[in-house]
N, C-alpha and C positions, 0 to 999 in steps of 0.2 A: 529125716524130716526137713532140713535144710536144703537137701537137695529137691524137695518135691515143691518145695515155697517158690524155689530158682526158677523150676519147670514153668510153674504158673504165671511165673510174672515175663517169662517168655513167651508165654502164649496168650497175655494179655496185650504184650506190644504187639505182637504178630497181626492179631487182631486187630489193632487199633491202626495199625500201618496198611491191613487189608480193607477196612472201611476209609480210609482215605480222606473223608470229609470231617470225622471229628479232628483232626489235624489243621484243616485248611478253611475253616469254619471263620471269618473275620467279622468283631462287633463293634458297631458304633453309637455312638450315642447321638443323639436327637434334642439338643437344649431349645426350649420356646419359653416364652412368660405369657399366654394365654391358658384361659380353662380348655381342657379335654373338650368341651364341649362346644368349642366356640368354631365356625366353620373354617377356618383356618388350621387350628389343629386338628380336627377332623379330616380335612384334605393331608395332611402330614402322614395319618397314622395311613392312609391308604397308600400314599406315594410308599413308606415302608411296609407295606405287607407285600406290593406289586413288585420291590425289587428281592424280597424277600424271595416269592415265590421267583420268577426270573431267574435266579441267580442258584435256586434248587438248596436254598438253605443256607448256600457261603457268606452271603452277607447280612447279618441280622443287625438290625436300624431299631435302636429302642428312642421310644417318643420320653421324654420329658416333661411333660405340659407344666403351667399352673406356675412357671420359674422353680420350680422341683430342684433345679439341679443347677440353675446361675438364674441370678435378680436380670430384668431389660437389659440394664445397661453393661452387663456385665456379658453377657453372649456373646456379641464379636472378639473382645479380648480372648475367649476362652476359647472360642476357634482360630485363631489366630494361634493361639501357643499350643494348640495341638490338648488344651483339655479334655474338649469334648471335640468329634471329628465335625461334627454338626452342627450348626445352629440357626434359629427362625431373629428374624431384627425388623424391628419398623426404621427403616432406612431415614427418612426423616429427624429421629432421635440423633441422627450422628452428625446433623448439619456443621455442627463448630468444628468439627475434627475438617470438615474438606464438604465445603458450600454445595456441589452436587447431588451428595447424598440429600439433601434437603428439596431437590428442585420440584417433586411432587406434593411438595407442600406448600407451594406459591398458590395464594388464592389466584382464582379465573384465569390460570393461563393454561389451565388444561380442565374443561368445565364440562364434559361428560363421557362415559366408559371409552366412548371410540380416541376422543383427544390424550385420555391419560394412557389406550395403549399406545398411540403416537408417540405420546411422550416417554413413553417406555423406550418404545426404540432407538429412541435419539439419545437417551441418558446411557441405555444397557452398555453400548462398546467404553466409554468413559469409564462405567462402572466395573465393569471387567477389568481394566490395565489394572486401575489403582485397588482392586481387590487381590489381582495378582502379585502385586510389587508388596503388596504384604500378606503376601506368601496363601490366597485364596481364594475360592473359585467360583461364582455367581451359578446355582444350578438355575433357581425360577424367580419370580415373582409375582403377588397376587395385589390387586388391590383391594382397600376397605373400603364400602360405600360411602359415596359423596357426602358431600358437608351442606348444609342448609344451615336458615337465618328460624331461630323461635322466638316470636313475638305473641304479649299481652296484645298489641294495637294491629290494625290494617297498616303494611309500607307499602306506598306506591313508589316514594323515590326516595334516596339517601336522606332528604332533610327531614324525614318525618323517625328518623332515627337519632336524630341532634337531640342532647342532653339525656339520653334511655340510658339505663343503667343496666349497663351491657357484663354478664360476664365474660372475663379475660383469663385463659387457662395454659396461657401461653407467646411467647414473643408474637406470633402473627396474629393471634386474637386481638391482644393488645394493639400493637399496629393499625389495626384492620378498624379499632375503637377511636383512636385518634384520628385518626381521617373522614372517620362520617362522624366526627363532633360529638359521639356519646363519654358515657361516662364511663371510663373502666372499672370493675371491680373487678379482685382476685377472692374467687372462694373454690372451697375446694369439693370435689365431688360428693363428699359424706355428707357436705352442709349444706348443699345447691337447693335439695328439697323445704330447709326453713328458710332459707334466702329469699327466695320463690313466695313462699306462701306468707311473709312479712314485708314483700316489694323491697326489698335488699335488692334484689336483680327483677330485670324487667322483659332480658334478651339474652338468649346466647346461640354459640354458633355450633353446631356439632351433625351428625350424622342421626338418617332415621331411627338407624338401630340403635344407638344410644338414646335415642328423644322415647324408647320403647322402654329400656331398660330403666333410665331414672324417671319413668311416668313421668315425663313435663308436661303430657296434655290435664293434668291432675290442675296445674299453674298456669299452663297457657296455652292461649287459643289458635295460633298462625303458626305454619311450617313453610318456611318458602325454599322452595326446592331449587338452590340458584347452583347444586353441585359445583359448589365455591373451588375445592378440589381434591382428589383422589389418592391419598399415603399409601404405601405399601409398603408390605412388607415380604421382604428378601431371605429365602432360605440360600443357605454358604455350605463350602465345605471346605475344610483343609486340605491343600492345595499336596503334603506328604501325602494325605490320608487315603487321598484320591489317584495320586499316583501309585502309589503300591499295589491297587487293584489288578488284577488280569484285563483283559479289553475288552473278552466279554461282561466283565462285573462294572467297566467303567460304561459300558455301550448301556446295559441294563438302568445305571444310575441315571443316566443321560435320557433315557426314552420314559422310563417312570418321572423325570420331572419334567418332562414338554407334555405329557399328559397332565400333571398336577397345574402345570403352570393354564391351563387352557380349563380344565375341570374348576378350577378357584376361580378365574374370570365370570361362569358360568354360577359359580354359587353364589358372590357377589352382587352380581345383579339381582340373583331370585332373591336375598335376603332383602337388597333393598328394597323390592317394588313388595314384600311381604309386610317390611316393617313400615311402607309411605301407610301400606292399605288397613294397618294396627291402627295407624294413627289417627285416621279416618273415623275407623269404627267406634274409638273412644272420644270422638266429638271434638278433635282438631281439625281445622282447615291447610287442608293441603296444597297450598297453593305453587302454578308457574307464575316466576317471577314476572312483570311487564316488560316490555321492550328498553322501556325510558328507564328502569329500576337496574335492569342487567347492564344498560349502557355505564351508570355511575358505575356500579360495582366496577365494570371490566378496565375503568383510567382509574381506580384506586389498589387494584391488581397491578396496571403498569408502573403507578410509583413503587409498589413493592418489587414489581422486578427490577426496575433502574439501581433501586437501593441493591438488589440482592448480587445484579451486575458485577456491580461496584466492588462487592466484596467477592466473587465467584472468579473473575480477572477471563484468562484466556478460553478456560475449557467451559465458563458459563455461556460465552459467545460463539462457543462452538456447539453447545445444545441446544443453543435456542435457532441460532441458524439454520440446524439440521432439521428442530422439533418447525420452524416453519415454512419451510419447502413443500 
């Protein structure tokens, strides 16, 4: 009996050394903190089926969505230490760590799809070293639809925004309220909607898709479309996790994300011009900004880049040199 158990478990390795692939089979994980269903992890879960197939099964990429598997802030650390080999990050989020990572989130310095791929490329090689030197490796990046101005009143120019009680949801919101003379208020997205409908707030700054999602045309009348500026967010790999691969599994990760990265610029936009045209039809005014209106905004941009300069030191003057060539 003993020896017929030996037989079998001989001719289960047998087997399992003749099929070759359950052996050599490598899995990675895929950390993000959006919904499944948001077009960003949507672009993800294809990027992992295309290197899926590609690669004939060796490398199986499981998505995480929804922060499933690590909180925002907590994804780059966790590819970084080899938790998870994958992870999706709004680059932006990491400005205090190293002022670069922030630079697409300077209001008007990069103010529509074509400027912020510009400004992709001028950030990307920066972005690469210091994601190498800490041991990882920039596959793509997508941007999230532009940022507009939601106002109860018509703005022709900055001063018609003095004393508006502006929500502030963050350092450059803020910022951005101090300068055209409104009033900041900090509330937070669960409360925007009473804020709103008790004139707590009067203005805020944020993207169509989002003016979609927390109904503001419910509260207010005007969307100006001054695609203030264009955040994105950076899919990584660990820099081990990526080297261990064979060249064909590294060539396949490398062409599935130049595909993802050009397919997400492409959904982008269609969501934007889906969500200006939501707005529309629920009785918001969609407006282009005036000449005289974009001119303020773009010297209340410059002060924020002088400030952001300041703090950014050599490799800030090296992006922006690049990003204005």
């Amino acid at each position: 009996m003993q020896r017929r158990h030996f037989s079998l478990a001989s001719l289960t390795l047998a087997l399992s050394l003749a099929g070759g692939s359950a052996l050599a089979q490598t899995k990675w994980d895929l950390a993000a903190a959006y919904p499944a269903t948001n077009f960003h992890s949507e672009n993800m879960a294809q990027f992992a089926a295309e290197v899926d197939q590609a690669t004939g099964g060796k490398l199986k990429i499981t998505l995480h969505a929804n922060a499933s598997l690590f909180k925002a802030p907590e994804i780059k650390r966790a590819v970084q230490g080899g938790q998870a080999q994958m992870g999706e990050i709004l680059l932006a989020n990491f400005q205090n760590e190293w002022q670069i990572y922030g630079a697409d989130g300077l209001p008007f310095l990069a103010d529509s799809y074509a400027q912020s791929v510009k400004l992709y490329q001028a950030q990307k090689p920066l972005l690469e070293k210091k994601l190498a030197e800490q041991g990882m490796q920039l596959l793509y990046a997508v941007p999230w639809p532009p940022q507009g101005i939601y106002t109860k009143k018509p703005i022709n120019s900055v001063a018609d925004l003095k004393g508006v009680k502006w929500r502030a949801y963050s350092p450059a919101t803020g910022r951005i309220a101090e300068l055209v003379g409104a009033q900041p208020v900090t509330v937070q997205a669960a409360e925007l909607s009473q804020a709103l409908a008790t004139g707590v707030v009067e203005a805020t700054m944020t993207s169509g898709a989002t003016g979609v999602d927390s109904k503001l045309f419910e509260h207010l009348k005007y969307y100006y479309d001054t695609q203030a500026w264009l955040p994105k967010n950076a899919v990584i790999v660990n820099k081990k996790a990526f080297d261990a691969l064979d060249k064909s599994a590294q060539d396949a990760v490398l062409k599935a994300a130049a595909a993802a990265e050009a397919r997400g610029l492409a959904a982008s936009q269609r969501i934007n011009t889906e969500t200006l045209a939501k707005l529309q039809a629920n009785g918001m005014q969609v407006v282009t900004p005036s000449p005289a209106l974009k001119a303020e905004l773009k010297k209340i941009g410059d002060t924020m880049l002088k400030e952001w300069l300041e703090k950014a030191g050599a490799d800030g003057t090296t992006l922006v040199n690049a990003y204005s060539k």
